[in-house]
C-alpha positions in Angstrom: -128.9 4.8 -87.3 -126.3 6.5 -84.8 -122.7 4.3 -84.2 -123.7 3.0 -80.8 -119.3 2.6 -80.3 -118.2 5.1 -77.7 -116.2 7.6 -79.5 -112.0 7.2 -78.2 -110.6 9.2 -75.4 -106.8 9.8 -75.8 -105.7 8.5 -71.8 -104.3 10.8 -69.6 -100.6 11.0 -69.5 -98.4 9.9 -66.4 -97.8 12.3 -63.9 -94.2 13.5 -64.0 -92.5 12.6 -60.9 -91.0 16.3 -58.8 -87.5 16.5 -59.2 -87.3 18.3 -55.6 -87.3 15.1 -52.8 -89.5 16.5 -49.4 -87.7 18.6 -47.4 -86.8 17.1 -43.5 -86.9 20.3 -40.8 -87.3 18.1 -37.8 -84.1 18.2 -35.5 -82.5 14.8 -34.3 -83.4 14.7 -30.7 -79.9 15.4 -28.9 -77.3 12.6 -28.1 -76.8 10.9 -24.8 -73.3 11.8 -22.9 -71.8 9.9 -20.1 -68.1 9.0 -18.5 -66.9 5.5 -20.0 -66.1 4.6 -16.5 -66.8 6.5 -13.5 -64.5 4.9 -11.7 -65.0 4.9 -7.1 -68.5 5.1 -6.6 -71.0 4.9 -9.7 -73.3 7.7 -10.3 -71.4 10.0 -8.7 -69.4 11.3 -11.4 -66.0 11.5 -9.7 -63.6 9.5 -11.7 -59.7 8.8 -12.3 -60.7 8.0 -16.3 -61.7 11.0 -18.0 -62.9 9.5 -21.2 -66.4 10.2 -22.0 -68.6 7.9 -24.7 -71.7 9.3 -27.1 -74.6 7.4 -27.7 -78.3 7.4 -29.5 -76.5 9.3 -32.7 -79.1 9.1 -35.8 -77.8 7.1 -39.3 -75.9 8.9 -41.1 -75.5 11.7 -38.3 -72.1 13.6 -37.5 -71.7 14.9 -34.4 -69.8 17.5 -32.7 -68.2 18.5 -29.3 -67.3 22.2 -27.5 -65.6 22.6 -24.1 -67.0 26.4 -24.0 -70.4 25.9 -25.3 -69.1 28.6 -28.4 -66.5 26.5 -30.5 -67.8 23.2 -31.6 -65.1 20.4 -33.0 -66.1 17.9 -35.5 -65.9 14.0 -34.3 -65.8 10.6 -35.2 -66.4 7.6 -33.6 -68.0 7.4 -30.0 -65.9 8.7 -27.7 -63.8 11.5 -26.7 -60.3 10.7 -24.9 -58.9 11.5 -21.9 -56.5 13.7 -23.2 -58.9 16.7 -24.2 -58.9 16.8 -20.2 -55.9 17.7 -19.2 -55.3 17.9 -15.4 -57.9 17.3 -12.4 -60.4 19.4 -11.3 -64.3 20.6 -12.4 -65.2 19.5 -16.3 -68.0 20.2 -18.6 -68.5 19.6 -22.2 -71.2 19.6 -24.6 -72.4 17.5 -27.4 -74.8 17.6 -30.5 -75.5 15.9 -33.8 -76.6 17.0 -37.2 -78.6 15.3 -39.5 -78.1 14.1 -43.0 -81.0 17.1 -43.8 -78.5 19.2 -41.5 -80.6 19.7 -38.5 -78.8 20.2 -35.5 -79.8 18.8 -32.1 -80.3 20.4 -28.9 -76.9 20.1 -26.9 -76.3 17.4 -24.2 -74.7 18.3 -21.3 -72.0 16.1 -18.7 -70.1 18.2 -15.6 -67.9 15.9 -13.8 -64.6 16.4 -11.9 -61.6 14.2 -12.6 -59.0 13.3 -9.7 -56.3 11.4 -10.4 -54.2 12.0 -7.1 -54.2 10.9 -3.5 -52.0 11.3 -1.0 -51.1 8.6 1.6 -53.0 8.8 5.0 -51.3 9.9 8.3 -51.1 8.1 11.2 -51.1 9.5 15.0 -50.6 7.7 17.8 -53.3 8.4 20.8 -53.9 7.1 23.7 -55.3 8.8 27.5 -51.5 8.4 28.7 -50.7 10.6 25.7 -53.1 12.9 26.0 -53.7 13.6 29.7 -50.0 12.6 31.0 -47.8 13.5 28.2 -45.1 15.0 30.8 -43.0 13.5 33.2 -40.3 15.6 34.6 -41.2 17.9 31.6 -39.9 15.4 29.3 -42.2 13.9 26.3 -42.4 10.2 28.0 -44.8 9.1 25.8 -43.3 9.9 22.7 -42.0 6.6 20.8 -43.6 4.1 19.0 -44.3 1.5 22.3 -48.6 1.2 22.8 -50.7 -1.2 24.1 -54.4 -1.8 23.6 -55.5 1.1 25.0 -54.1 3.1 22.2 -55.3 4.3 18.9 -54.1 5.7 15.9 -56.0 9.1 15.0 -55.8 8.7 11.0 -55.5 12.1 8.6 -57.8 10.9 5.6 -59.3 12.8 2.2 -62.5 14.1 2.7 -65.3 10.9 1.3 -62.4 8.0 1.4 -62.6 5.0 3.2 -59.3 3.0 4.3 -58.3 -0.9 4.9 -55.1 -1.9 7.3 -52.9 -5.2 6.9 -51.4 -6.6 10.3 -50.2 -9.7 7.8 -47.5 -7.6 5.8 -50.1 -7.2 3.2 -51.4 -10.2 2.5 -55.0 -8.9 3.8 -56.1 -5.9 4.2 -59.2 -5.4 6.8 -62.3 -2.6 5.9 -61.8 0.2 8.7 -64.2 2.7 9.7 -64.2 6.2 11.0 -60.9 7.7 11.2 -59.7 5.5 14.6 -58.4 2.1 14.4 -57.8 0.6 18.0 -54.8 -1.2 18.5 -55.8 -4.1 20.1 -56.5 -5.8 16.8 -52.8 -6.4 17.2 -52.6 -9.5 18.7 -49.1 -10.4 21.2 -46.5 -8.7 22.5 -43.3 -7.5 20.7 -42.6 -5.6 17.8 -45.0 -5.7 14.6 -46.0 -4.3 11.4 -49.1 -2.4 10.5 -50.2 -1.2 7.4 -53.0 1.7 6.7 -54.2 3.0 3.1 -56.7 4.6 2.2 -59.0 5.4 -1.6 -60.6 8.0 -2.2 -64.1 8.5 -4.0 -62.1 8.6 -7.7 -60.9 5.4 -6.7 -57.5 6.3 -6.1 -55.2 4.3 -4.1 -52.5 5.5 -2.0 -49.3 3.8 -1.1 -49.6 2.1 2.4 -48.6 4.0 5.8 -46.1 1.5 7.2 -45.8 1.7 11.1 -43.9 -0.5 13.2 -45.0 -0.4 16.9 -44.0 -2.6 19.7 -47.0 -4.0 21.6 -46.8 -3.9 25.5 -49.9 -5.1 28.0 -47.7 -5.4 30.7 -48.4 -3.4 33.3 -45.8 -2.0 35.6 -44.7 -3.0 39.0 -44.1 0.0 41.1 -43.4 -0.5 45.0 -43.4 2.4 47.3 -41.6 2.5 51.2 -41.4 5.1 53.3 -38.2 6.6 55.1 -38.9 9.0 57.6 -35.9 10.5 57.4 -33.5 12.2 54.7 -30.9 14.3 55.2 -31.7 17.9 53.7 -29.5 19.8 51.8 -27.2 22.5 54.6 -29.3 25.3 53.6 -32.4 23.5 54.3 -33.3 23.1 58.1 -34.7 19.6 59.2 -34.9 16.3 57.3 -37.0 15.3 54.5 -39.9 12.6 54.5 -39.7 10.5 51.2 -41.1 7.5 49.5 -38.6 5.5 47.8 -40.2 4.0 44.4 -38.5 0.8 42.9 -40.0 0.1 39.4 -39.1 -3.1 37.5 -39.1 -1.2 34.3 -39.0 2.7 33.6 -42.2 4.6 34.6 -44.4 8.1 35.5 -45.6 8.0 38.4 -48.8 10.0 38.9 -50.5 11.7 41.8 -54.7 12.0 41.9 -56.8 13.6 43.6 -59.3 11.3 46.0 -62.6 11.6 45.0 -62.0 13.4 41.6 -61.8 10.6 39.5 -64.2 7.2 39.5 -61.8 4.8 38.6 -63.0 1.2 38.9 -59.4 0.3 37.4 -56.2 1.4 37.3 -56.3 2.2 33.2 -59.9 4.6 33.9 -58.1 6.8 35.8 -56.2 7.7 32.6 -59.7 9.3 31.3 -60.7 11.2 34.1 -57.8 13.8 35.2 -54.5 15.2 34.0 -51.2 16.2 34.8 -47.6 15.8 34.9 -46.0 13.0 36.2 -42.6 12.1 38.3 -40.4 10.0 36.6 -38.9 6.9 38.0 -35.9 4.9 36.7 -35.8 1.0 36.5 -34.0 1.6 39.8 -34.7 2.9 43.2 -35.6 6.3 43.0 -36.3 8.9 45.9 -39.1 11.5 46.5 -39.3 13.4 48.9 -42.3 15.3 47.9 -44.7 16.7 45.0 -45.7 20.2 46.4 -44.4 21.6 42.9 -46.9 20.3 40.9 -50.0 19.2 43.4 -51.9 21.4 45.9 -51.2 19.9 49.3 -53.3 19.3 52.6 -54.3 16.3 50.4 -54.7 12.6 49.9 -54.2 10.9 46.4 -54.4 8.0 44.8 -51.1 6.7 43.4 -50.5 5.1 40.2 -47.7 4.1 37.9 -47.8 4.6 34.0 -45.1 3.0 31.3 -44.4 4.2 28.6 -47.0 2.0 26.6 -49.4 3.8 28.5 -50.3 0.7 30.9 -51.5 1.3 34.4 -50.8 -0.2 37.7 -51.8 1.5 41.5 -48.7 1.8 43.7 -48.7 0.4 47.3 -47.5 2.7 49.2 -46.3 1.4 52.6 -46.0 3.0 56.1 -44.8 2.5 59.2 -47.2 -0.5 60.2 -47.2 -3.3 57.8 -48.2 -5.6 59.8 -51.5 -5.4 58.6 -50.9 -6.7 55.3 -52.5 -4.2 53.2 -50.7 -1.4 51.8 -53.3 2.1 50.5 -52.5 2.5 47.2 -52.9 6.8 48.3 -50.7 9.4 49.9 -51.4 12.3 51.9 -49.6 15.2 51.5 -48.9 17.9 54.3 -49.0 21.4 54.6 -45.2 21.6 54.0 -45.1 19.7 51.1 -43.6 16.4 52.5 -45.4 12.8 52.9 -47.4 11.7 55.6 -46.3 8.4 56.7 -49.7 5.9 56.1 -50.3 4.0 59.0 -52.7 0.8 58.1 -55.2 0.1 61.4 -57.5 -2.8 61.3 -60.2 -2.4 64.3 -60.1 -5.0 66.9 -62.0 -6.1 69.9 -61.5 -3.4 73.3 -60.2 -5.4 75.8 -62.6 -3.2 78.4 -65.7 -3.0 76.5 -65.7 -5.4 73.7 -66.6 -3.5 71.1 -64.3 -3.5 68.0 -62.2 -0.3 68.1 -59.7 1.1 65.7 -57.8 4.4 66.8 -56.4 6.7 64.9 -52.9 8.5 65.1 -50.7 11.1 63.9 -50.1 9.6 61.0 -52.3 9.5 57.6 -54.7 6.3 59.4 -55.8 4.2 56.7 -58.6 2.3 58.7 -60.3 -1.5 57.9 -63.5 -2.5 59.5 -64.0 -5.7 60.7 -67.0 -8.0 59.9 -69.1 -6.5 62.9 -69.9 -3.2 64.3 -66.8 -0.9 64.8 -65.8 2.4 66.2 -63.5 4.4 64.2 -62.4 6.8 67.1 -60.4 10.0 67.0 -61.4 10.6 71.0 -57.7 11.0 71.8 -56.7 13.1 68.5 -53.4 15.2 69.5 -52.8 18.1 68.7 -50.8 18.4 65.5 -48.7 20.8 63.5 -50.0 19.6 59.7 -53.9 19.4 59.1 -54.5 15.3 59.9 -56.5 13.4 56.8 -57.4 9.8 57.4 -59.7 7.3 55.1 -62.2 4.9 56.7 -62.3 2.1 54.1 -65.5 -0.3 54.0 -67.5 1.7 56.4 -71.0 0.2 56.8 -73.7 2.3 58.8 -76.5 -0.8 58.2 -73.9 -3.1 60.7 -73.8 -0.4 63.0 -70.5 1.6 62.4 -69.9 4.5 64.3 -67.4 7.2 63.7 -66.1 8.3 67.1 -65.6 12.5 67.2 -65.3 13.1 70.9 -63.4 16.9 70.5 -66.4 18.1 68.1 -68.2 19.5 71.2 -71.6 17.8 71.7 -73.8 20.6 73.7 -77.1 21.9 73.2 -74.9 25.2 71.8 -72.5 23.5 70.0 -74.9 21.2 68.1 -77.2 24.1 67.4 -73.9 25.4 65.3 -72.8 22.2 64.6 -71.8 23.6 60.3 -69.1 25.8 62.5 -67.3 22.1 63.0 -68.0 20.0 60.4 -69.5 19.4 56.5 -69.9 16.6 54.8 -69.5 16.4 51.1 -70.0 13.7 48.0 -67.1 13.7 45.9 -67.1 13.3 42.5 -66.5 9.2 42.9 -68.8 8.7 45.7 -66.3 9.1 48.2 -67.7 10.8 51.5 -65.5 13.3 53.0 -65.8 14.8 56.1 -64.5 18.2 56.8 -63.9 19.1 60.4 -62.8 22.1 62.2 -62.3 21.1 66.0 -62.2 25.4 66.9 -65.7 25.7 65.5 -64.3 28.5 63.3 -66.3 26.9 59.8 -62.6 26.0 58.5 -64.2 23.2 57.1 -62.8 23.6 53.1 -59.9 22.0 51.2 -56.8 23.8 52.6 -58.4 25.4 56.0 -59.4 22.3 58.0 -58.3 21.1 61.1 -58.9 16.8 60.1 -60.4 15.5 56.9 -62.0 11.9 57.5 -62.5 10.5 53.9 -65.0 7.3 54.0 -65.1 4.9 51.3 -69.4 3.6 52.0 -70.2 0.3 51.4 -74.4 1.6 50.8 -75.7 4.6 51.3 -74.1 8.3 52.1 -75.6 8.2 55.6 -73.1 8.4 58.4 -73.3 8.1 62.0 -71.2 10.2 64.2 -70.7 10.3 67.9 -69.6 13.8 69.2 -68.7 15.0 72.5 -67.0 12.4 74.8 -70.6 11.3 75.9 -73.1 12.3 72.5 -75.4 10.3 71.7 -74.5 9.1 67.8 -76.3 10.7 65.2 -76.7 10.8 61.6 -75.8 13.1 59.0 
């Protein structure tokens, strides 16, 4: 009978373990590169700090660094310092790992620039004195350190940096903005301290631009009178005209056109024209014209700057101040010499009633009264200089009628009535008449017979009377 026990099968031996471990061809993914501290703004990898830190390096990793992409440097730690950037300007390095299996990563890349420097900012003073009337008797008059708050300082900064002034000595410094700080964050009169600094996008600070201004918002007081007559030098025939200025502290005095400016204040004039000016001591000083500098045949406005730059008009008085009122404008003649102003307030005819102001030889500065009034030039004599006169507060609505009895007021003459007169708008809504009594069209600055400048109260309407009976009508 067969051995029903399963013959014995030696067991299979152990596999032997392979020497040779697996081998690892996969690359470290590449390190991450980035400043330590990128100092000014973040992100924007301008910096005063130049060290740069690695990250996401594999255990047991070494990695390595190359400034020219060629020649790589073995490193330790996690950083590189500041010192394997030497000087400011554009960098760029490179960074990669290897692998205990000695794979090598793909490079990582960081370009930044590195600025350690700044330079302090630069302060100019600025103001519409400065710029538009730098000149008075061709000297610099506005050259110190006095301003008022009307001027600014124009500030030289880097290119991206903001700035912060101190008015406390330092204590606090204020954000600015732009490059223009107005001065009237100065607050009082006198002399005081400002500070100005500036950082640029590195985060650089510079040392502070120290200034040391003295505030004025005084404005000057400037008073004008008229003497008639000056002796001339003995090779010059005649006598001179002149105004006399008195000034409580030194000051430009400065001549503008009417119409060519609109200045609702003294200081807006500043904006609007430019020029030189005449300079007047703290003192009575004489002059007896400005024909060097200013066309003449003209009226101007006349104002007084000091050296802080502060405004003021100048009443210039005339022959009649009984009035009370003193035009703070001058005409000046053919011959370079001052009209006298003569102030004329229209009052009641004793014949007729109406309210009547008359004009004269002199520069007529005329004031309505609270009715209808005639502004006459019926008996106009004949004079040597082209006349110019200013109706001030005319109003056509209360009935206002400008009385031109030599403009010729027949069919003929009305039919041609451009060959006498033209009205133009100037620049600051001041009407000007231009009138040529010949009925040549000499109706233009510098070939006129009269100019009749009107200051409107509404409207640019105006309502002549001409001829020694016309009928008024408008133009």
């Amino acid at each position: 009978m067969p051995d029903p026990t399963p013959p014995q099968v030696d067991p299979k031996p152990d596999p032997v373990p392979d020497p040779t471990p697996p081998q690892d061809f996969v690359p470290p993914t590449a390190p991450t590169i980035h400043l330590l501290h990128d100092t000014g703004v973040p992100g924007d990898l301008v910096t005063n700090d130049a060290r740069v830190q690695v990250s996401d390096l594999e255990a047991g990793a070494v990695w390595e660094s190359s400034r020219d992409g060629k020649t790589w440097t073995a490193r330790t730690g996690d950083t590189i310092d500041a010192s394997e950037f030497a000087g400011d300007g554009d960098k760029r390095v490179q960074v990669r790992q290897i692998d205990a299996a000695g794979n090598v990563s793909p490079e990582a890349t960081l370009s930044f620039r590195l600025d350690t420097t700044i330079t302090d900012p630069t302060a100019t003073l600025r103001s519409e004195a400065r710029e538009n009337y730098p000149l008075a008797n061709d000297v610099d008059f506005h050259s110190g350190t006095v301003v008022n708050r009307a001027t600014w300082i124009q500030l030289g900064l880097e290119d991206r940096a903001h700035w912060t002034y101190s008015i406390n000595g330092g204590q606090d410094y204020v954000p600015g903005d732009g490059a223009r700080l107005d001065l009237d964050v100065l607050k009082g009169e006198g002399v005081q301290e400002l500070r100005i600094r500036q950082q640029d996008e590195a985060g650089n600070w510079s040392r502070d631009t120290v200034l040391e201004l003295t505030v004025d918002n005084t404005s000057p007081v400037v008073t004008a009178t008229f003497s008639p007559e000056i002796p001339t030098p003995p090779d010059v025939p005649g006598k001179y005209q002149s105004y006399d200025f008195q000034a409580d502290e030194e000051a430009q005095i400065l001549f503008v056109p009417i119409g060519a400016v609109h200045g609702e204040t003294p200081q807006s004039y500043l904006a609007g024209w430019h020029g030189k000016g005449l300079l007047v001591a703290a003192e009575q000083t004489s002059v007896w014209g400005i024909w060097r500098e200013q066309p003449v045949n003209a009226m101007y406005t006349v104002l007084a700057v000091d050296k802080a730059g502060n405004v003021s008009f100048v009443p210039m008085s005339g022959g009649d101040g009984a009035a009370g009122t003193s035009p703070t404008a001058v005409a000046l003649r053919a011959d370079g010499m001052f009209a006298e102003n003569r102030v004329v307030t229209a009052a009641p005819d004793p014949l007729d009633g109406r309210s009547i102001a008359r004009s004269s030889g002199m520069a007529d500065h005329f004031f309505g009264s609270d009715r209808a009034d005639v502004f006459s030039w019926n008996d106009h004599p004949e004079a040597m200089w082209p006349q110019i006169d200013w109706i001030h507060g005319y109003s056509k609505a209360q009935g206002d009628v400008i009385d031109l009895a030599r403009v010729p007021a027949d069919g003929r003459s009305m039919g041609t009535l451009g060959d006498y007169l033209r009205k133009e708008v100037l620049a600051d809504g001041t009407l000007s008449l231009w009138i040529d009594y010949d009925g040549k069209g000499e109706t233009f600055p510098g070939n006129f017979d009269q100019q009749i400048l009107v200051t409107s109260q509404s409207g640019t309407d105006l309502l002549l009377r001409l001829g020694q009976n016309g009928a008024p009508v408008v133009i």
